[in-house]
C-alpha positions in Angstrom: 82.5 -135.1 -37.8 84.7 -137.2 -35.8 86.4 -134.6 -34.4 83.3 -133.9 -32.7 82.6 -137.3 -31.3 85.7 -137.2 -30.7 85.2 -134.2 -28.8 81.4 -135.2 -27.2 83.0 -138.8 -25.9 85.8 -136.7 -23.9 83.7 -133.9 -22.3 81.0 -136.9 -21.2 83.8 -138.9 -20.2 85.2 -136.1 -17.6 81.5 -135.4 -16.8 81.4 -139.5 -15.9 84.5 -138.8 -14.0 83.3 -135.7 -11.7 80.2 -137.4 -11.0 82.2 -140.5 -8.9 82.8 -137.5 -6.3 79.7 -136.6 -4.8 79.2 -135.3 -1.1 76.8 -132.8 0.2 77.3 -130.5 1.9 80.4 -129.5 -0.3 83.9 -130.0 1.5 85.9 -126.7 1.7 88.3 -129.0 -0.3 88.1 -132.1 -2.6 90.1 -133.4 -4.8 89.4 -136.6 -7.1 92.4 -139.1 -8.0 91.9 -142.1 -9.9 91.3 -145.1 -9.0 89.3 -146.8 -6.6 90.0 -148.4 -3.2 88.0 -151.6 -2.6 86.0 -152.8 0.1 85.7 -155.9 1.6 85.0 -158.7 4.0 89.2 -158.2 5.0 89.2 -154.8 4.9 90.1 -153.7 8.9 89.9 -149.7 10.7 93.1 -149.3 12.9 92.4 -146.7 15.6 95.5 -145.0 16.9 93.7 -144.3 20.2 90.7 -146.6 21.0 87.7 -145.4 23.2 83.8 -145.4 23.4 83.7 -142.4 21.0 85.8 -143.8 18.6 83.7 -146.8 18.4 80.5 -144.7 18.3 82.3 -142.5 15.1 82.8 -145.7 12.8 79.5 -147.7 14.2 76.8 -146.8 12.2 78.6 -147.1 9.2 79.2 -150.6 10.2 75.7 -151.2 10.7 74.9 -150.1 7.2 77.5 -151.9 5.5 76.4 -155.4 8.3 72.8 -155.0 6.2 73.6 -154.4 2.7 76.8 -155.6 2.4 77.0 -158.3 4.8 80.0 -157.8 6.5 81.3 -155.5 9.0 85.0 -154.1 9.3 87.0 -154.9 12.4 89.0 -152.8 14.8 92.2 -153.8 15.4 95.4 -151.9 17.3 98.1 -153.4 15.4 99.4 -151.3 11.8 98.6 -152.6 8.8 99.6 -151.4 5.3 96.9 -152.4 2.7 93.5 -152.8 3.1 93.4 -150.5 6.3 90.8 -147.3 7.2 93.2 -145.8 9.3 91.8 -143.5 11.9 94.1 -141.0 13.6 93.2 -137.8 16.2 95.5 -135.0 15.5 96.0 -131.9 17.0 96.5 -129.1 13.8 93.0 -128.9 12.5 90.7 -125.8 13.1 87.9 -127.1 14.8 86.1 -130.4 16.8 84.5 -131.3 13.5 87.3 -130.7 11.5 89.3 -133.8 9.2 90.8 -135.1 6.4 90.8 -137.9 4.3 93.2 -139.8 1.7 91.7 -142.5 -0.1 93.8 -144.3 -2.1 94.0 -147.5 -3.9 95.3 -149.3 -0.8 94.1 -147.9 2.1 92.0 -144.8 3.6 93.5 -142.0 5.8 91.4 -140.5 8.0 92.7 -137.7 10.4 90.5 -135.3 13.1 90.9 -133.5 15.9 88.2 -135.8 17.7 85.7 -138.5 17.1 83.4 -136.3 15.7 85.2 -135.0 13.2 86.1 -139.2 12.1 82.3 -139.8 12.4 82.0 -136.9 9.6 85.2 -138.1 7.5 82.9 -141.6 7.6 79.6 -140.0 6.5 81.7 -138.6 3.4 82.9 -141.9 2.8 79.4 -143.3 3.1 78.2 -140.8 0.3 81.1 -142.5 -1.5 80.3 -145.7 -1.5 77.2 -147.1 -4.0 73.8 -145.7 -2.5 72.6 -149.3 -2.1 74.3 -149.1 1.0 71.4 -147.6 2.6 69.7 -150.8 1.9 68.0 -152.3 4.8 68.9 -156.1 3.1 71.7 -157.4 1.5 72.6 -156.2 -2.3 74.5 -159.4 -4.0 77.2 -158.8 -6.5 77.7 -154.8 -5.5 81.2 -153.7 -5.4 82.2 -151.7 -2.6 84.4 -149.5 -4.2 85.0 -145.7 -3.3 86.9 -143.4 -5.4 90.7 -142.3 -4.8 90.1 -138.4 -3.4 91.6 -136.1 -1.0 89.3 -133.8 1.2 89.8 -131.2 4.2 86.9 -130.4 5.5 85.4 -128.3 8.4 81.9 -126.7 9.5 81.3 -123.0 8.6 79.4 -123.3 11.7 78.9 -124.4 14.9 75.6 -124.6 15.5 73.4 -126.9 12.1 70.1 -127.5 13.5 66.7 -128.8 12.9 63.5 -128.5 14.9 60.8 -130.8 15.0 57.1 -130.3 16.5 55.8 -132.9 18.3 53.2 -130.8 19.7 50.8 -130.7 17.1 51.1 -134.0 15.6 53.0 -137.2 17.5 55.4 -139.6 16.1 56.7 -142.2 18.2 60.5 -142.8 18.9 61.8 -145.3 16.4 60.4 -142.2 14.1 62.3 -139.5 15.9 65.3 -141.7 15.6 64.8 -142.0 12.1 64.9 -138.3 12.3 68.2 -138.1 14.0 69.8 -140.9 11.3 69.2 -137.7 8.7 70.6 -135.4 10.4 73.5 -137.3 11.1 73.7 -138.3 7.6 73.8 -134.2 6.2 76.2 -133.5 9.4 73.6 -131.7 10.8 74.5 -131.5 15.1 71.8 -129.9 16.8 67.9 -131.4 17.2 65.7 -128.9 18.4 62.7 -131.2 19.9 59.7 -128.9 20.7 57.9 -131.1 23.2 55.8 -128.9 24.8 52.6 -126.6 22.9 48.9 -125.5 23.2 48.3 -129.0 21.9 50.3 -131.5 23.7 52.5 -132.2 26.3 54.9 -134.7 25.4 57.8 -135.2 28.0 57.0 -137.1 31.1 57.3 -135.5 34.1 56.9 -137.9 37.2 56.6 -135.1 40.2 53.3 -134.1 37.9 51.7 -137.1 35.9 49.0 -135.3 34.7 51.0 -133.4 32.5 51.2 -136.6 30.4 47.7 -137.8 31.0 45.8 -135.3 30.8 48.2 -132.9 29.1 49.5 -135.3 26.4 45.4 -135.8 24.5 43.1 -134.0 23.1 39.7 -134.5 22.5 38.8 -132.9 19.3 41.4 -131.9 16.2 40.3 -129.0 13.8 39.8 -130.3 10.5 41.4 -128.2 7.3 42.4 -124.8 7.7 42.4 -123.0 11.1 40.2 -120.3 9.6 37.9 -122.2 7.4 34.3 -121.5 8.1 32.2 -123.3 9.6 34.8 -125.4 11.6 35.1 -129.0 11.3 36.3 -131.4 14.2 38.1 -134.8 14.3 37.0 -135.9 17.4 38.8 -138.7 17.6 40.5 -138.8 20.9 44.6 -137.8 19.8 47.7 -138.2 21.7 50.8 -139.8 22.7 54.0 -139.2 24.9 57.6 -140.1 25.5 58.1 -141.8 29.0 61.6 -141.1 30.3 63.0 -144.5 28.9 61.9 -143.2 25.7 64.0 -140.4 26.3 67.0 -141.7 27.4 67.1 -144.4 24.5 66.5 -141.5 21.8 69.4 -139.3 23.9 72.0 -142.3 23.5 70.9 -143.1 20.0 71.5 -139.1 19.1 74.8 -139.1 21.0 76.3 -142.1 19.1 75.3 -140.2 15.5 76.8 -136.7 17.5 73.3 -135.4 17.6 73.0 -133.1 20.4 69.5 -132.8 21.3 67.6 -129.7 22.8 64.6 -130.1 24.4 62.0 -127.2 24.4 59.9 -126.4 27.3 57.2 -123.8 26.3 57.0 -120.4 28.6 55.1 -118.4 29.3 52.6 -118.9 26.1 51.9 -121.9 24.3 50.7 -123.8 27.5 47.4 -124.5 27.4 47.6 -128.1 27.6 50.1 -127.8 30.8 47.0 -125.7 31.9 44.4 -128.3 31.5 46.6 -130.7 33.8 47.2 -128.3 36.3 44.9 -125.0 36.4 46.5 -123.5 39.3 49.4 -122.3 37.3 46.9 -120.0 35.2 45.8 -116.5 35.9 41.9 -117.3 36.4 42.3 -120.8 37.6 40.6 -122.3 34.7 38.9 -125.3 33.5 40.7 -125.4 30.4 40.9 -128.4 27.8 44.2 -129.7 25.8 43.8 -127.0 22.0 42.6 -129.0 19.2 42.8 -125.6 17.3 45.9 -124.3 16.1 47.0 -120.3 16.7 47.7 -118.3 19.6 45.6 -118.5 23.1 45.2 -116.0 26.2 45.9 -118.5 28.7 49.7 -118.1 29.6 51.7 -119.4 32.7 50.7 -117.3 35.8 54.0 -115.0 37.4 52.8 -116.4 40.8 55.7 -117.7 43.0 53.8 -121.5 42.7 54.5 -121.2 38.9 57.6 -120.9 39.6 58.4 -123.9 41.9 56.0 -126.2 39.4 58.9 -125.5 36.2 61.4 -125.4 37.6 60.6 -128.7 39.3 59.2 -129.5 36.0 63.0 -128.7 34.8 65.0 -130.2 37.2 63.5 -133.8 35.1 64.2 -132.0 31.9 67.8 -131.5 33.2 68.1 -134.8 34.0 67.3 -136.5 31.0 69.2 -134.1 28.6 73.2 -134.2 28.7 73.0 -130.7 26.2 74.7 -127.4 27.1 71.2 -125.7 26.2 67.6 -125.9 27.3 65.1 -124.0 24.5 62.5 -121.9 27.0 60.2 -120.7 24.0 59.4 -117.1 24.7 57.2 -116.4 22.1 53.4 -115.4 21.0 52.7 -115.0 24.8 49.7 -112.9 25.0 49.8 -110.4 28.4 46.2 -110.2 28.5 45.9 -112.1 31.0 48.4 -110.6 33.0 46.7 -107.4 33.0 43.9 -108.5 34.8 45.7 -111.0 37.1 46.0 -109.4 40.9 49.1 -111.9 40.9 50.4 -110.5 38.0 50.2 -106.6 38.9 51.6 -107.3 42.3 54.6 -108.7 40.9 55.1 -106.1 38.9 54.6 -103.2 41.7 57.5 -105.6 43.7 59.7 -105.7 40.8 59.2 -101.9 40.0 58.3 -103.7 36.5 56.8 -100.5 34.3 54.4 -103.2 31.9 53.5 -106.9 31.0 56.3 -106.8 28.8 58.9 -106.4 31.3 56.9 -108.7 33.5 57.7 -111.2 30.6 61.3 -110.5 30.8 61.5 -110.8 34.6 60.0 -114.5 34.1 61.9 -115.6 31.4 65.5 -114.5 33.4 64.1 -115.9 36.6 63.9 -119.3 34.9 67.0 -118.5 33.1 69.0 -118.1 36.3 67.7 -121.3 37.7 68.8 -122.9 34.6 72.6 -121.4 34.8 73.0 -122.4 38.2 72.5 -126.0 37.3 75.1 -125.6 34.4 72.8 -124.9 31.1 72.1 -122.1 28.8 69.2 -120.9 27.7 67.8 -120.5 24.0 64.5 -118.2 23.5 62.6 -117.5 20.4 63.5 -113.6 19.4 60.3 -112.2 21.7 63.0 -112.2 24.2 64.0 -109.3 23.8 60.6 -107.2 23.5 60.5 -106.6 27.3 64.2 -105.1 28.0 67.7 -107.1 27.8 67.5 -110.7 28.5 70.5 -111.9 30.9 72.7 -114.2 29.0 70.0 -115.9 26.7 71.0 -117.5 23.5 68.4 -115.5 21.0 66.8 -117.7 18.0 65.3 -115.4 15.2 62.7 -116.4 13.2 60.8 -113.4 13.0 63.2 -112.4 9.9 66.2 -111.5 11.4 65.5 -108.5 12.7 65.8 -110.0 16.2 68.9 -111.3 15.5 71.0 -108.6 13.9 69.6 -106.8 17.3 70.9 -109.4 19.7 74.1 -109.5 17.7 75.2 -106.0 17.8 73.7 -106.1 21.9 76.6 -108.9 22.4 74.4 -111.9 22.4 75.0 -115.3 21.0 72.0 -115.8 17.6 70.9 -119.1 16.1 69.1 -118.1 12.7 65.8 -119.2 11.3 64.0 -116.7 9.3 60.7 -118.0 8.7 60.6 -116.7 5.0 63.8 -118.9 4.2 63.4 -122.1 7.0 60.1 -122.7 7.8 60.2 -126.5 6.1 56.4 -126.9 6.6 55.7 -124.5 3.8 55.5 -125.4 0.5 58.8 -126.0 -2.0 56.7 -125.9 -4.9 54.0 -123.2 -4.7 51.0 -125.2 -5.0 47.8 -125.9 -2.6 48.4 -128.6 0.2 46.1 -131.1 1.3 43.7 -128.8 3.4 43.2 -126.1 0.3 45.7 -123.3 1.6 48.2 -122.2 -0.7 51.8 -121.7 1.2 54.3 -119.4 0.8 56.7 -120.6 -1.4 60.2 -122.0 0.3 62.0 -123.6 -2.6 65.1 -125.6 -2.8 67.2 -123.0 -4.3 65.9 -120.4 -2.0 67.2 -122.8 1.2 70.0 -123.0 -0.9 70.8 -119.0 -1.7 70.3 -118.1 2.0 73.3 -116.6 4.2 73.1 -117.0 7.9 75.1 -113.7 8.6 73.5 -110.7 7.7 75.2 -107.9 5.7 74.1 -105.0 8.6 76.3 -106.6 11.3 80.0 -105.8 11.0 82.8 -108.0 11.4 83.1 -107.9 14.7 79.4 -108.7 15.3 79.4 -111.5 12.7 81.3 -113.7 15.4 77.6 -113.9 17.5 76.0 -115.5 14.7 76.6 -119.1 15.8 74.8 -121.0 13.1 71.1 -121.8 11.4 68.3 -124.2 12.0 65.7 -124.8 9.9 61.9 -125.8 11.5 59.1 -128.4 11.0 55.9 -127.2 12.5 53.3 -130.1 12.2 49.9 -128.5 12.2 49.3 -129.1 8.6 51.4 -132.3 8.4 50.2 -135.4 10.1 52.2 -138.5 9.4 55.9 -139.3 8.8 55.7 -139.7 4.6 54.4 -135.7 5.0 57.3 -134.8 6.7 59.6 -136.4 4.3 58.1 -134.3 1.6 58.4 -131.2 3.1 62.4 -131.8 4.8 63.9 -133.4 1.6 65.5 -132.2 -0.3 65.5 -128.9 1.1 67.6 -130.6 4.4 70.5 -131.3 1.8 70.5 -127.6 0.7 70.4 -126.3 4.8 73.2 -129.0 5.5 75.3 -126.6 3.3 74.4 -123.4 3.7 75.2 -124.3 7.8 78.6 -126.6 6.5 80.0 -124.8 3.1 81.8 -121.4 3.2 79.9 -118.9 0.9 82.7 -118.5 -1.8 81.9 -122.2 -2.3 78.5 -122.4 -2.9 77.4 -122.5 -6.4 73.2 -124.1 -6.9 73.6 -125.4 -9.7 76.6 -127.3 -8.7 74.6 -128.5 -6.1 72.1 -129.6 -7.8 74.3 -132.2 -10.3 75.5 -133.3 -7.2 71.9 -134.1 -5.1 71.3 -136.8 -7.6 73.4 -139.0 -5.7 72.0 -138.1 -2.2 68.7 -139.0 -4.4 69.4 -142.5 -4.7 70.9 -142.7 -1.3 67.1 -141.6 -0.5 65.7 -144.2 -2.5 67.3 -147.0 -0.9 66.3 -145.5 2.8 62.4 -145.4 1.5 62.2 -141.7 1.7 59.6 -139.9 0.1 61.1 -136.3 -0.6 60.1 -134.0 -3.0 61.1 -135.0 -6.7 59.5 -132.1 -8.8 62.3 -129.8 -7.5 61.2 -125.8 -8.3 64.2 -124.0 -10.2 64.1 -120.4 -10.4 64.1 -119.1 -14.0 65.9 -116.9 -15.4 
């Protein structure tokens, strides 16, 4: 008998001891070493090289440690041997996002091959530290301690997105940036902002106000689901819009977490409420009205040469405003009905010797692609790209499955993942009826988890264009901020490591021991994820 408490009090113990180390997503090495290294009001970060990026790596976790802690740590230049975060940009590690770090008793060493890979190194350390703090207020009599480890750690790959919809439903920007703190906070570097839908226009654009006053309300909002009958109307008047301060403050406040943000300009569907602002851009010339409905609508961007001065006027703003290598042109569900009766339409196509509506769409979408590399940026497009013939030099998103994207892979093309059966965020994680009655297909956390970006049909060689994954929140069905919570954690924590942690690593159930700690973390930042987690059975 004592044998086996004996026995019980050291396996618990070691479990006690694995559970100090907890970061998500996994580190492609970690290794735990006792004892602790202490925080405090003395405690200083050396930089070996000071600049404005260096400052931005270390200042949110200043700010969170100013609030619950009440202190902040200073940055000095001269050495110091104890009670010292050294921070120190090296040249030997694999990639931008790359580091390592050596906490001991003493002091913590952090190396990288740039700022963003010390801004990582301090989110680690953040995930450390006591989940309390996250606290917005100060925590009295908390010791700031963080456990002895070694880690080297890199990205599996480039590209770790999310997309929001603002389209649907509108949040305003202290909400979006609340948005970008999460990402930053799973080392997630890409936010995919869809700004632009049947149902709002929410980027202003000062060469064409309307697009924002008129575009950016609605009049009516269908009630429950889209295909309940009869249909019921909110008719409450429903809206909003970022001005181009707005912009530029949520830009600065991404590129100090090293959020790179996207912006998403719909062509040549989803742009009906562009259409109610400025009818001439349309096929028939209108009226239309801003969609309170949700779905798919005949009314598309004309091919008319005046269509083509009104975006790309509209994107010399959208240029402006975002610093990112890529602007996200949609593509997608863009019915050619429209087209085919359009006089416009057909004589482009005799011009272009264009052979259908299809190719018509891929003669507008590398028109605006070509303005867009002149001016130094890339395009992204939803996988309907490549319906009409061989886009020029388009990134190809595939959410259709991947079909699209093992296509544009083996065609030479760069491919950001996000199969809607695996990283559509708005369905369900648990399988049950939402609020409006529909029953969702079921996403869970472990099937987040389980999913691979690169696909076993593409060969080695091919593999290389598979530049990452993204997962998506659509907001028909979800209208305020708690709602989103729900449906992004903690399925964000399980993307953050399929897009960070090489596949040999990943083990769920692993994971899941260690998302009790990101759990708390989430308690103290008022999240309201999703705590009945869905666990496949055996």
């Amino acid at each position: 008998m004592n044998r086996f408490f004996v026995l019980l009090f050291v396996v618990l113990s070691f479990s006690i001891a694995n559970a100090r180390v907890s970061i998500i997503p996994l580190p492609q090495k970690c290794v735990e070493k006792k004892g602790t290294f202490d925080l405090n009001s003395m405690t200083v970060i050396r930089f070996s090289g000071d600049s404005k990026e260096m400052r931005n790596a270390v200042s949110v976790f200043n700010d969170l440690l100013s609030q619950s802690a009440g202190f902040s740590i200073p940055i000095v230049t001269e050495p110091r041997k104890n009670n010292v975060i050294n921070c120190e940009l090296v040249s030997d590690l694999k990639n931008n996002a790359a580091y390592r770090l050596t906490v001991s008793s003493k002091k913590i060493q952090i190396e990288a091959k740039t700022p963003t890979g010390v801004f990582y190194a301090f989110q680690s350390l953040r995930q450390l530290l006591p989940p309390a703090i996250e606290s917005k207020s100060l925590v009295p009599d908390c010791k700031w301690s963080i456990p002895c480890v070694y880690v080297e750690d890199s990205p599996s790959f480039e590209y770790r997105g999310m997309m929001l919809d603002v389209s649907r439903h509108f949040i305003g920007k202290d909400d979006v940036k609340r948005y970008i703190d999460m990402l930053a906070f799973h080392k997630m570097n890409k936010f995919h902002w869809h700004l632009t839908d049947d149902q709002g226009w929410r980027i202003e654009i000062k060469k064409y106000p309307k697009l924002t006053s008129v575009g950016g309300f609605r009049n009516k909002t269908i009630e429950g689901y889209m295909w309940n009958k009869p249909t019921e109307w909110d008719t409450n008047r429903y809206g909003g819009f970022y001005t181009q301060e707005d912009i530029k403050e949520v830009v600065n406040y991404a590129q100090k977490r090293f959020v790179e943000i996207i912006p998403e300009i719909e062509m040549p569907g989803h742009a009906v409420a562009a259409l109610a602002a400025y009818p001439e851009y349309s096929c028939s010339g209108g009226p239309f009205e801003v969609e309170g409905r949700w779905g798919i609508f005949e009314d598309i961007f004309c091919s008319k040469e005046p269509t083509f001065q009104f975006l790309t006027d509209v994107l010399d703003e959208v240029i402006s405003l975002f610093p990112s290598d890529y602007i996200h042109l949609g593509g997608d569900e863009a019915p050619r009905l429209r087209w085919k009766n359009c006089v416009h339409c057909q004589e482009r196509m005799k011009q272009e010797n264009l052979k259908n509506e299809a190719e018509l769409q891929t003669y507008f979408m590398n028109r605006i692609e070509s303005y867009l590399n002149g001016k130094g940026k890339k395009m992204i497009g939803w996988d309907e790209i490549l319906e009409g013939g061989v886009p020029q030099r388009a990134t190809v998103m595939s959410w259709r499955g991947e079909k699209g994207g093992i296509e544009a892979a083996k065609l030479g093309y760069d491919v950001i993942m996000t199969p809607h059966t695996y990283l559509y965020f708005n369905q369900h994680q648990l399988g049950e009826k939402d609020t409006v009655g529909v029953k969702r297909r079921l996403i869970s956390l472990e099937k987040v988890y389980d999913y691979h970006p690169v696909p076993d049909a593409l060969t080695e060689k091919e593999s290389v264009y598979i530049k990452g994954v993204q997962a998506n929140l659509w907001t028909e069905y979800l209208t305020s901020v708690n709602e989103y919570d729900f449906s992004l954690y903690p399925r964000m924590a399980a993307l953050s490591e399929v897009a960070w942690t090489e596949r040999e690593k990943k083990n769920f159930k692993e994971f899941y021991s260690r998302l009790d700690n990101i759990k708390q973390h989430y308690d103290y930042m008022g999240i309201n994820y999703c705590k009945d987690i869905y666990i496949k059975k055996e």
